[in-house]
MARKOL-425961 format. One record per residue: residue in three letters; x, y, z of N, C-alpha, C in turn. Coordinates in Angstrom, 1 decimal. Each point is the difference from the previous one (the first is absolute). Layout:
  residuo     nc1     nc2     nc3    cac1    cac2    cac3     cc1     cc2     cc3
      ALA       X       Y       Z       X       Y       Z       X       Y       Z
...
This chain:
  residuo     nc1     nc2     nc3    cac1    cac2    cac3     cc1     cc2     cc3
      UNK    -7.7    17.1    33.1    -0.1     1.3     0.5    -1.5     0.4     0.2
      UNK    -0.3     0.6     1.1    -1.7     0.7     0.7     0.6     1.2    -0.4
      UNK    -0.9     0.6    -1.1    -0.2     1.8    -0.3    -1.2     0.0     0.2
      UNK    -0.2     1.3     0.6    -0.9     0.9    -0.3    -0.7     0.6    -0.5
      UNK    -0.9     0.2    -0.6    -0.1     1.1    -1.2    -0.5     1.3     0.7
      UNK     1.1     1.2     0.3    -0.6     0.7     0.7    -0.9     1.0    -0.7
      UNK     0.0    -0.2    -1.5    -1.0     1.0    -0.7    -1.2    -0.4     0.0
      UNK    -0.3    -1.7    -0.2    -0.9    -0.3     0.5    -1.4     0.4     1.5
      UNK     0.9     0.2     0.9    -0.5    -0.3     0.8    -1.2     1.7     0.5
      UNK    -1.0    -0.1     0.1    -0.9     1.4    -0.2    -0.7     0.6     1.6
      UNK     0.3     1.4    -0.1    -0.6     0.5     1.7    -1.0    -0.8     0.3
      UNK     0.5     0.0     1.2    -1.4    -1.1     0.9     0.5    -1.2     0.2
      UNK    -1.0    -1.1     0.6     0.8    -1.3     0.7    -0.7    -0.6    -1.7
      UNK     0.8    -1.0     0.0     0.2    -1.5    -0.9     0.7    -0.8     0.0
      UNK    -0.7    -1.4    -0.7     0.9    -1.3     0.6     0.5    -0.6    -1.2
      UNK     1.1    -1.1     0.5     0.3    -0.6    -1.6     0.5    -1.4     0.7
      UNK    -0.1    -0.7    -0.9     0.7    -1.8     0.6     0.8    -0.4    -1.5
      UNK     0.8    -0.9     0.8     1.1    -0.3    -1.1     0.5    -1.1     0.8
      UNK     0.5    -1.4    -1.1     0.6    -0.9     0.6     1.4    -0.2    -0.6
      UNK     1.0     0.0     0.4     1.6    -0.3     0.2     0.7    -1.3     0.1
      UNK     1.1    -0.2    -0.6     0.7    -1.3     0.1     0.6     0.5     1.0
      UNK     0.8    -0.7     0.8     1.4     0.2     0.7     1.2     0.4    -0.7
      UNK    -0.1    -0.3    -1.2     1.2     0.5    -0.8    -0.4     1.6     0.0
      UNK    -1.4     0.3    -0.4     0.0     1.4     0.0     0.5     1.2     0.9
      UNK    -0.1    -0.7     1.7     0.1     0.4     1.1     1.5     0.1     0.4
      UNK     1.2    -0.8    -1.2     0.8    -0.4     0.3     0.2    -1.4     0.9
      UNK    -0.6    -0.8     0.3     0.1    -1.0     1.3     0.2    -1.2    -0.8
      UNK     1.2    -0.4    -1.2     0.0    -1.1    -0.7     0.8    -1.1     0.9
      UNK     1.2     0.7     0.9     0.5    -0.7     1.0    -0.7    -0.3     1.0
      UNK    -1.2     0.5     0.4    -0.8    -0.2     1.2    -0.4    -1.4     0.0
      UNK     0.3    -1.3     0.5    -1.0    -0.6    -0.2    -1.4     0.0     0.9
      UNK    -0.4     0.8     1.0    -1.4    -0.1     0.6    -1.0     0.7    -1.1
      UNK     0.1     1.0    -1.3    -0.9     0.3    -0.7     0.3    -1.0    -1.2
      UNK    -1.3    -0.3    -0.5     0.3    -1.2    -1.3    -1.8     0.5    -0.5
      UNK    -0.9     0.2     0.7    -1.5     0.3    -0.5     0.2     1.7    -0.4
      UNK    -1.1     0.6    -0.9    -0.2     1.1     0.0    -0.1     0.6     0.7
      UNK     0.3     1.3     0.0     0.0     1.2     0.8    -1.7     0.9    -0.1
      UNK    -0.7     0.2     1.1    -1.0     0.6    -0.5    -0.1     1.6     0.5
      UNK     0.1     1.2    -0.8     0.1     1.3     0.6    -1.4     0.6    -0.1
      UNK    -0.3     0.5     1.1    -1.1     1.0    -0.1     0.3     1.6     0.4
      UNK    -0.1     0.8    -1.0     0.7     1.1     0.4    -1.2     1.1    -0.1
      UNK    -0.2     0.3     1.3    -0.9     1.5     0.5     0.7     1.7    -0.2
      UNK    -0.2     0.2    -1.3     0.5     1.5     0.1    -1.2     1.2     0.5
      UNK     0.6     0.6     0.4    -0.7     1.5     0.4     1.3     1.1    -0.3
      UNK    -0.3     0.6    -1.1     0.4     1.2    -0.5    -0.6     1.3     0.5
      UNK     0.9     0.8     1.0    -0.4     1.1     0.5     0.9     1.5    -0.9
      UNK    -0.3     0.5    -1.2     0.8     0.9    -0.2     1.3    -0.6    -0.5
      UNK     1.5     0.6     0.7     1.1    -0.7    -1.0     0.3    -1.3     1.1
      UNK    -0.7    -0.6     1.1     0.2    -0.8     0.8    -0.6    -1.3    -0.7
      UNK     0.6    -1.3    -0.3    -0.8    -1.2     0.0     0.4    -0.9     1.0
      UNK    -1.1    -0.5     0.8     0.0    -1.1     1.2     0.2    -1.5    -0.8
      UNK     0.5    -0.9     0.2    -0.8    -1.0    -0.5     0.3    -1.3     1.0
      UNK    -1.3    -0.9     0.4     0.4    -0.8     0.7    -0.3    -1.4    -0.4
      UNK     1.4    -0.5     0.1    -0.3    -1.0    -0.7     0.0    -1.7     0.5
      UNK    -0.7    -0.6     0.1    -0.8    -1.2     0.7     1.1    -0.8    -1.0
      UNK     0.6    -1.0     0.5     0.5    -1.0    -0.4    -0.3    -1.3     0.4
      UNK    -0.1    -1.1    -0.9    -0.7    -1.3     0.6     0.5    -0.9    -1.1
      UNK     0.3    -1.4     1.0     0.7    -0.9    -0.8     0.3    -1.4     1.4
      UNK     0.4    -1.1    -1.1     0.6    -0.8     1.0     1.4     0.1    -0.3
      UNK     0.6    -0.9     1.4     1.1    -0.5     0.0     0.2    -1.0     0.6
      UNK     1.2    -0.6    -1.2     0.6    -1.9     0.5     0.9     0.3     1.1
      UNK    -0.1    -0.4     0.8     0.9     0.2     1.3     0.5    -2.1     1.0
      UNK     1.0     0.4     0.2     0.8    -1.1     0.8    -0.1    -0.1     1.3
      UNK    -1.0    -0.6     1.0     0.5     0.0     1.5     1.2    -0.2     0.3
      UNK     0.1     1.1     0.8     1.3     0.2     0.7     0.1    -1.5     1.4
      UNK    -1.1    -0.7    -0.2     0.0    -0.8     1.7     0.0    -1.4    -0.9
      UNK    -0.9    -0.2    -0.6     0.1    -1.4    -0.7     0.6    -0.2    -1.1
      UNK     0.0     1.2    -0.9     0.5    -0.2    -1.9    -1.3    -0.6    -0.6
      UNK    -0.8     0.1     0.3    -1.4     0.0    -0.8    -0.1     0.9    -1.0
      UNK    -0.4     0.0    -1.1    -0.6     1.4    -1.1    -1.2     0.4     0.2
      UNK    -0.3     1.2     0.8    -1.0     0.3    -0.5    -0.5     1.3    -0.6
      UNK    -1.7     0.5    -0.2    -0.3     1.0    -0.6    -0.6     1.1     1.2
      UNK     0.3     0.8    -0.2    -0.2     1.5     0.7    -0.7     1.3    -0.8
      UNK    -1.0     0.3     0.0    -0.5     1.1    -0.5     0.9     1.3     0.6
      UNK     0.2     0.8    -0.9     0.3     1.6     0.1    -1.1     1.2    -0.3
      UNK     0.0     0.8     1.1    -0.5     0.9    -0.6     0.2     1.4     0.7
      UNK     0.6     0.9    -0.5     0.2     1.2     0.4    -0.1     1.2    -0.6
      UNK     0.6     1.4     0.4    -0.7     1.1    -0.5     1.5     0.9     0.0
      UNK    -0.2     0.7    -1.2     1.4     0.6    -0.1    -0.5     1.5    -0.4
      UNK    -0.2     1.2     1.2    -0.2     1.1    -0.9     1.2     1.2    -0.5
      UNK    -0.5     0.1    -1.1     1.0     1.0    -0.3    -0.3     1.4    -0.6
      UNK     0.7     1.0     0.3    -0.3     1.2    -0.5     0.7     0.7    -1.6
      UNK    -0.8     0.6    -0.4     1.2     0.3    -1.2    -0.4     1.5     0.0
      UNK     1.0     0.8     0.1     0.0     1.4     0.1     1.2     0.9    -0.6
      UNK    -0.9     1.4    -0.3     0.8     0.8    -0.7     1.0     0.6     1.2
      UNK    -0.2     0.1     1.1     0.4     0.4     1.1     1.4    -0.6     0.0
      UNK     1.1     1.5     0.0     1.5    -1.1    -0.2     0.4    -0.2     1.5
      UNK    -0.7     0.8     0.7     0.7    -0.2     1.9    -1.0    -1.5     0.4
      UNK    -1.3    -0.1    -0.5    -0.1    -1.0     0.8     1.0    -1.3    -0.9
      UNK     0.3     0.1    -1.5     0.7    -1.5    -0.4     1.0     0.1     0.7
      UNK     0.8     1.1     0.4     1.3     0.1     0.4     0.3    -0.7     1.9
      UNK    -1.6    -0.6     0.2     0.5     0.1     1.2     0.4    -1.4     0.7
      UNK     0.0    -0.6    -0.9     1.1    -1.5    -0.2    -1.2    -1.0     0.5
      UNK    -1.3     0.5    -0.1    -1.2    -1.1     0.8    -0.2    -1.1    -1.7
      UNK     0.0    -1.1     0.4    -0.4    -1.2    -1.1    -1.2     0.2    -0.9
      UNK    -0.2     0.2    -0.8    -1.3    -0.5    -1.1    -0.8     1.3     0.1
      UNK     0.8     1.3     0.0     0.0     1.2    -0.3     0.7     0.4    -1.7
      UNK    -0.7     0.2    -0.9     0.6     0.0    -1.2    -0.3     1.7    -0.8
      UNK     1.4     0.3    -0.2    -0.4     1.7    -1.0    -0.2     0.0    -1.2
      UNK    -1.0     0.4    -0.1    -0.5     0.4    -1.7    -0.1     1.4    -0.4
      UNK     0.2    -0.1    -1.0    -0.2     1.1    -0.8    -1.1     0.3    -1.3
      UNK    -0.5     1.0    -0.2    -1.0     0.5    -1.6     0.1    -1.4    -0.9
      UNK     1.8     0.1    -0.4     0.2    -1.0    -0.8    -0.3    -1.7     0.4
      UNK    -0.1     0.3     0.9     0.1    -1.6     1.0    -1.0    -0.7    -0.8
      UNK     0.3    -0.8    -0.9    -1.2    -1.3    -0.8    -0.2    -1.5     0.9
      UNK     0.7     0.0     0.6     0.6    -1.6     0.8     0.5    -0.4     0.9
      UNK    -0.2    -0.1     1.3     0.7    -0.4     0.8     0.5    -1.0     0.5
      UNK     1.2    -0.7    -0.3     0.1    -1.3     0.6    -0.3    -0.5     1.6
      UNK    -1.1    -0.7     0.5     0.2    -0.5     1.4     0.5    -1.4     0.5
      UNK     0.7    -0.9    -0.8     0.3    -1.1    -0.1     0.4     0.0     1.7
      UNK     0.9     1.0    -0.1     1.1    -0.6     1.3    -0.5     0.1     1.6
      UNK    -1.3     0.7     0.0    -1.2     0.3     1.0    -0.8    -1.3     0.0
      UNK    -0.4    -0.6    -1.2    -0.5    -1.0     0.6     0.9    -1.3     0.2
      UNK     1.0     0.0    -0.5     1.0    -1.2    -0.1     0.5    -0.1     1.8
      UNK     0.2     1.2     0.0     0.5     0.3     2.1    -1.2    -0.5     0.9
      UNK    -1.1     0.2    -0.5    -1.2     0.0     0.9    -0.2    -1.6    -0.1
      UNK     0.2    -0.3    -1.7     0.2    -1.6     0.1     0.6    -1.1     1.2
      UNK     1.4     0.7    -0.5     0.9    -0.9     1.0     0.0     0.3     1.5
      UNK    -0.5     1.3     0.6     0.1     0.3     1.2    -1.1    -0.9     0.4
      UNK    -1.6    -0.7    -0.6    -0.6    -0.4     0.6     0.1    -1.9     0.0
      UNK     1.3    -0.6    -0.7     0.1    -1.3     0.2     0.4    -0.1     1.6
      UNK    -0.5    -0.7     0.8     0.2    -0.1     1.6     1.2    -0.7     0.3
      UNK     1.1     1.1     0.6     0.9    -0.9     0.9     0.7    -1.2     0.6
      UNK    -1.2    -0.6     0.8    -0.2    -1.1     0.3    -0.9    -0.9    -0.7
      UNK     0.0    -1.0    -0.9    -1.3    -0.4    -0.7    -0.5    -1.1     0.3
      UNK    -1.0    -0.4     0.7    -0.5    -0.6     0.8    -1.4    -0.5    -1.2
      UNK    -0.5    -1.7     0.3    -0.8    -0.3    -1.1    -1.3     0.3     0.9
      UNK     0.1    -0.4     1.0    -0.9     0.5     0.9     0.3     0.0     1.3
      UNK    -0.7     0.4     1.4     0.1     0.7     1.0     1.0    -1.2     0.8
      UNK    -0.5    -1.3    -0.2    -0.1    -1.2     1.1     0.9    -0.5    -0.9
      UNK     0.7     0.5    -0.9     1.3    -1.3    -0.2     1.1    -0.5     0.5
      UNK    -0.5    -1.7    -0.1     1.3    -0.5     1.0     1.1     0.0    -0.6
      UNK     0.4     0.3    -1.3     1.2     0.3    -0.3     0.7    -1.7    -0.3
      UNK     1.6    -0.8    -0.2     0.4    -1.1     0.5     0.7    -0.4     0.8
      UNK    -0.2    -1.1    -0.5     0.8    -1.2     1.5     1.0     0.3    -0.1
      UNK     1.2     0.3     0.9     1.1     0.3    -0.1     1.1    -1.1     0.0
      UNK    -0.7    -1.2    -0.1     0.6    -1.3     0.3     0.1    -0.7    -1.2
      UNK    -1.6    -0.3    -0.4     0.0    -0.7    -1.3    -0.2     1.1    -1.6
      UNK    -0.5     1.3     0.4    -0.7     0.8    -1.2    -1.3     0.1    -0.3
      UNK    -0.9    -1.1     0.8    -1.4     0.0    -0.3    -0.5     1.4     0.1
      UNK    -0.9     0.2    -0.8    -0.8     1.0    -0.6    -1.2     0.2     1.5
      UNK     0.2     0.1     1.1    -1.2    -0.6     1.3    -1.1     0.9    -0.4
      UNK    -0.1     1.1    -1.4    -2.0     0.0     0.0    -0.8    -1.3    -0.6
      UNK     1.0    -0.6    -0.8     0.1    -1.0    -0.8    -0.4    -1.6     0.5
      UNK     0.8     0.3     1.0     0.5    -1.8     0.7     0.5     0.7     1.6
      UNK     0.0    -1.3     0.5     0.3    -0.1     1.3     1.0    -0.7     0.2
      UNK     1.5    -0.3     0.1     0.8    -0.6    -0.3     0.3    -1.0     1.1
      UNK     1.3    -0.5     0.1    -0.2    -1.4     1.2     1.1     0.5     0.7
      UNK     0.3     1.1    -0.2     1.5     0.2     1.0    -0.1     0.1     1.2
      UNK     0.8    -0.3     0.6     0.6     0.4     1.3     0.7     1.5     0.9
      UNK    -0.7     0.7     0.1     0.5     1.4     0.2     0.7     0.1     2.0
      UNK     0.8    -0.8    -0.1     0.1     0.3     1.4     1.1     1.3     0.3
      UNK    -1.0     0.7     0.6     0.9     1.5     0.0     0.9    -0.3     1.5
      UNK     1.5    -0.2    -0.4     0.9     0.3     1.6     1.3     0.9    -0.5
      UNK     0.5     0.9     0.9     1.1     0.2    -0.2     1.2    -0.6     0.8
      UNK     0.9    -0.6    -0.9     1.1    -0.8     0.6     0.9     0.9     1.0
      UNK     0.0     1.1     0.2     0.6     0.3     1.1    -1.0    -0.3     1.3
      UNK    -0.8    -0.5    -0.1    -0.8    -0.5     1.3     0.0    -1.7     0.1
      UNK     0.7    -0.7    -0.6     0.1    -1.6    -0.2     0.8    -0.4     1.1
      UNK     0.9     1.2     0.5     0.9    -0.7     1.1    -0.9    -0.2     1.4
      UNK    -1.1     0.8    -0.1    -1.0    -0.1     1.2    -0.6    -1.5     0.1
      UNK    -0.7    -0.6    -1.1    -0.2    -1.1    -0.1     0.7    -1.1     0.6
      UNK     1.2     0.0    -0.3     0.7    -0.9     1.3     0.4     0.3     1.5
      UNK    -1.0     0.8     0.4     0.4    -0.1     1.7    -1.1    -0.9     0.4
      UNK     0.9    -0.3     1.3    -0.7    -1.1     0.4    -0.3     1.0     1.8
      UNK    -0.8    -0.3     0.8     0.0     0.3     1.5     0.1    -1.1     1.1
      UNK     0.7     0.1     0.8    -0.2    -0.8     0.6    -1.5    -1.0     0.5
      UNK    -1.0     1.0    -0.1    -1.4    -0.3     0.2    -0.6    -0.8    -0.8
      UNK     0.2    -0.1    -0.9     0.2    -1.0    -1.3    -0.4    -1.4     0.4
């Protein structure tokens, strides 16, 4: 779990850094996080408002989607969030808006960064721009090797053309 310490935190801007397992983040089933998590968190305390933005940075083990290669991917993004006494703005269903109260000692933000986590492993995962991906014939790895196949692209509904003959012939 990522708390807070919202008593900690004192009017005016300040910073704090902290490093995280994936377990902490929740992400034990994840396999793209396996390295530390690194948080840098920018508060600015305005009154009963706290900003905080928080810089996330890390790698990830990721699989091309074109060859099945493993490779590594840096992450780095920014998750800000508000924590406020204001019950209409928590109430107004926006993400990584959090209500506190006098009593409030702690806030959990696990689940703000765990989302920002996963929302930034990419879609398509590509090892890089120019990958040939494989042979569909033999499996070769073609960033790897050059294989010896034979790729003759026809479609058999055009084979019957092959046998005409013309009289000109």
């Amino acid at each position: 779990m990522i708390n807070l310490n919202v008593a900690a935190i004192t009017e005016g801007v300040s910073s704090f850094e902290a490093d995280v397992s994936a377990a902490e983040v929740d992400l034990l089933e994840s396999s793209e996080f396996k390295d530390q998590i690194h948080l840098r968190y920018d508060f600015n305390r305005i009154g009963h408002e706290i900003f905080v933005s928080t810089k996330i940075s890390t790698t990830m083990d990721l699989s091309c989607d074109v060859c099945l290669d493993f490779y590594r991917s840096s992450l780095n993004e920014t998750v800000n969030i508000i924590l406020t006494k204001d019950k209409e703005l928590a109430e107004r269903g926006e993400e990584d808006v959090y209500l506190i109260s006098d009593a409030t000692t702690e806030v959990d933000i696990t689940d703000s960064i765990r989302q920002s986590l996963l929302l930034a492993v990419p879609y398509k995962k590509t090892c890089r721009e120019d990958c040939k991906g494989l042979c569909p014939t033999c499996g070769a790895n073609l960033n790897k090797e050059q294989c010896t196949c034979v790729n003759e692209k026809s479609d058999p509904r055009w084979d019957a053309l092959k046998n005409i003959s013309f009289d000109n012939d």
